[in-house]
C-alpha positions in Angstrom: -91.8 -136.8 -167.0 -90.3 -136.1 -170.2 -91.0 -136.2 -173.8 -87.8 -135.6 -175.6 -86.2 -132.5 -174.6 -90.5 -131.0 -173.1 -90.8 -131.3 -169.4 -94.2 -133.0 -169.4 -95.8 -132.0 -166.1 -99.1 -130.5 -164.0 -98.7 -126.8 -162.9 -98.2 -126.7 -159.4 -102.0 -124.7 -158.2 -103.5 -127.1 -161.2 -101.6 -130.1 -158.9 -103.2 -128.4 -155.7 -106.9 -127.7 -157.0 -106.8 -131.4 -158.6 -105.6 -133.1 -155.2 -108.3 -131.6 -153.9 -110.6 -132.8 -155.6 -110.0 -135.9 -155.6 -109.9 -135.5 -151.9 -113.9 -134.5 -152.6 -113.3 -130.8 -151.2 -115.7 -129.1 -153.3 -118.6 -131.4 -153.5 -119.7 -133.4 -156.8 -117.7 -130.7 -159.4 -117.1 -132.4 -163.0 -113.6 -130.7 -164.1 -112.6 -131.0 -167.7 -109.8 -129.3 -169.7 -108.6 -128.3 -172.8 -105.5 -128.6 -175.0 -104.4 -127.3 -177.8 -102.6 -130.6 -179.5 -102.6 -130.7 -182.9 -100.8 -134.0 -184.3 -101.9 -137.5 -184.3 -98.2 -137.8 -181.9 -99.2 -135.0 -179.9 -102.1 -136.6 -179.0 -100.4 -139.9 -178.3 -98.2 -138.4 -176.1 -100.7 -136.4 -174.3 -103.1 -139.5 -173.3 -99.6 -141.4 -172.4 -99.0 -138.4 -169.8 -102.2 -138.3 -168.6 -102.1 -141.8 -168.0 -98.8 -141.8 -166.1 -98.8 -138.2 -164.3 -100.0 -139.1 -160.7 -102.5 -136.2 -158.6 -102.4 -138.2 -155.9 -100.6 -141.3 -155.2 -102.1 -144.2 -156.8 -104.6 -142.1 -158.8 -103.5 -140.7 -162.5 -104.4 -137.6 -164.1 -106.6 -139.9 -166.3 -108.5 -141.4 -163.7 -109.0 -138.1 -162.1 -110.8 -136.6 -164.9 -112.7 -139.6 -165.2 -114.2 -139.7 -161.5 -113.8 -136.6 -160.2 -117.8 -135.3 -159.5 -118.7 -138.6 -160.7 -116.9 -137.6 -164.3 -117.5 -138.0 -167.4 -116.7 -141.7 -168.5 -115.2 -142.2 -171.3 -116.1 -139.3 -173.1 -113.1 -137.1 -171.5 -110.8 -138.8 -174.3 -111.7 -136.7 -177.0 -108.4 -134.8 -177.1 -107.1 -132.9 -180.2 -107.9 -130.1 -182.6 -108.2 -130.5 -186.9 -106.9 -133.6 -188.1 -105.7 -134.8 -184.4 -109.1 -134.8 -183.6 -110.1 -137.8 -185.2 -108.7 -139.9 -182.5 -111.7 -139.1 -180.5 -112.3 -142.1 -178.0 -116.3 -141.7 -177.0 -118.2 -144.4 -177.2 -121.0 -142.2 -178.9 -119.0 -140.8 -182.1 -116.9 -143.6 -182.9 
């Protein structure tokens, strides 16, 4: 996937570890992640990726996080850092 010129993807042991999870090797792990985007478009970019990169097929990076170990809901959206940061997505700070 591409955003402009960026090659939007998932690193290839990141891919690995995440199919496996999914898969429910390692028991009822939560996974979470950080990132370090810091524009309002960053951000919008970032959830579209998540949205459309696949771990497994049929199952997007965003659904992953979400039910991976029994995830975390919603609350996984907050995504951001400074100003970008006020397009958290919880239901409990919004």
């Amino acid at each position: 996937m591409r955003s402009g010129r960026a090659v939007i993807e998932i690193f290839p042991g990141a891919h690995q570890a995440l199919q496996r999870l999914v898969a429910g090797e390692y028991g009822g792990v939560r996974i979470a992640a950080a990132s370090s985007l810091d524009t309002l478009r960053a951000v919008s970019i970032g959830r579209a990726a998540m949205a459309l990169l696949e771990v497994v097929s049929g199952t997007t990076l965003e659904q992953a996080f979400a039910s991976i170990g029994g995830g975390f809901g919603d609350d996984f959206r907050s995504c951001g850092r400074g100003r970008a940061s006020l397009t958290r997505c919880c239901n409990r700070c919004c």
